[in-house]
C-alpha positions, -999 to +999 in steps of 0.1 A: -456+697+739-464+718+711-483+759+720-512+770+712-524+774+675-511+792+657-480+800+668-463+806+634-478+822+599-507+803+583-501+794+542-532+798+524-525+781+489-549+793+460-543+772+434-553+799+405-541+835+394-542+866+415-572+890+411-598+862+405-629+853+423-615+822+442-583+846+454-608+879+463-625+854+487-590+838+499-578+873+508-609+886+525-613+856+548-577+853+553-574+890+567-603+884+588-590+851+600-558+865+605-571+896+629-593+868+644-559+844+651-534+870+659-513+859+634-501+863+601-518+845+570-498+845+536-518+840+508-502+826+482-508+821+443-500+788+424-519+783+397-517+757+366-535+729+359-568+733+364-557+738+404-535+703+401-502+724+407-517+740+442-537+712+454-505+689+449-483+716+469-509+714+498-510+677+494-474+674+500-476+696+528-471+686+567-504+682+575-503+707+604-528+730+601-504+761+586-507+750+547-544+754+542-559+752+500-588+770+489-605+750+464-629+758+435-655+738+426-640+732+388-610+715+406-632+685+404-631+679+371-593+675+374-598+642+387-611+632+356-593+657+332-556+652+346-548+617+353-529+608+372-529+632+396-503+637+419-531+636+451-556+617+460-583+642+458-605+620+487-575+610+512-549+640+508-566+665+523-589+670+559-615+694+553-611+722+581-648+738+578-674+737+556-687+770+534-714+782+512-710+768+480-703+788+448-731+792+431-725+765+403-737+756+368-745+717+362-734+703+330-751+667+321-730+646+295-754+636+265-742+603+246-753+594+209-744+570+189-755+590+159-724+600+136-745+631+115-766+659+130-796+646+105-799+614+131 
């Protein structure tokens, strides 16, 4: 029968480069989650791919609860930027709680059939 959680350090994958805004937030929460827990939280840095390299680490991960990703909005657009990906981007991962979005900028795809500016 297993212990209580957590019983062993936490891996917090962010799949970008250290010193951004999506790894500020991972390290804030994770010290505060860590103090909360009792236990330590690594966070560590994988970026490439628009987030494809982390999210596939996580994804290959024993889904136990101590590999945790922190995702970015833009990672969504690797889903149709990257193919294949590695993941399943609906059925890899369990969502463990839900957060404020990032604020976010919506981009709307305009299609012409014109071939010049004049039409």
């Amino acid at each position: 029968m297993a212990g209580p959680y957590p019983d062993r350090p936490i891996k917090v994958i962010v799949p970008f480069s250290a010193g951004g805004g999506t790894d500020i937030i991972a390290r804030s929460v994770s010290e505060k989650l860590s103090q909360k827990l009792g236990q330590s939280i690594v966070v560590i840095n994988t970026p490439g791919a628009g987030g494809t390299i982390g999210a596939s680490s996580v994804a290959r991960a024993e889904p136990d609860g101590y590999t945790l990703l922190v995702w970015h909005i833009g990672m969504i657009s690797s889903a149709h930027t990257n193919k294949p990906l590695p993941y399943d981007p609906l059925k890899s991962f369990t969502r463990s709680r839900s957060s404020p979005p990032p604020p976010t900028l919506s981009q709307s795809t305009l299609t012409c059939r014109s071939r010049t500016c004049a039409n």
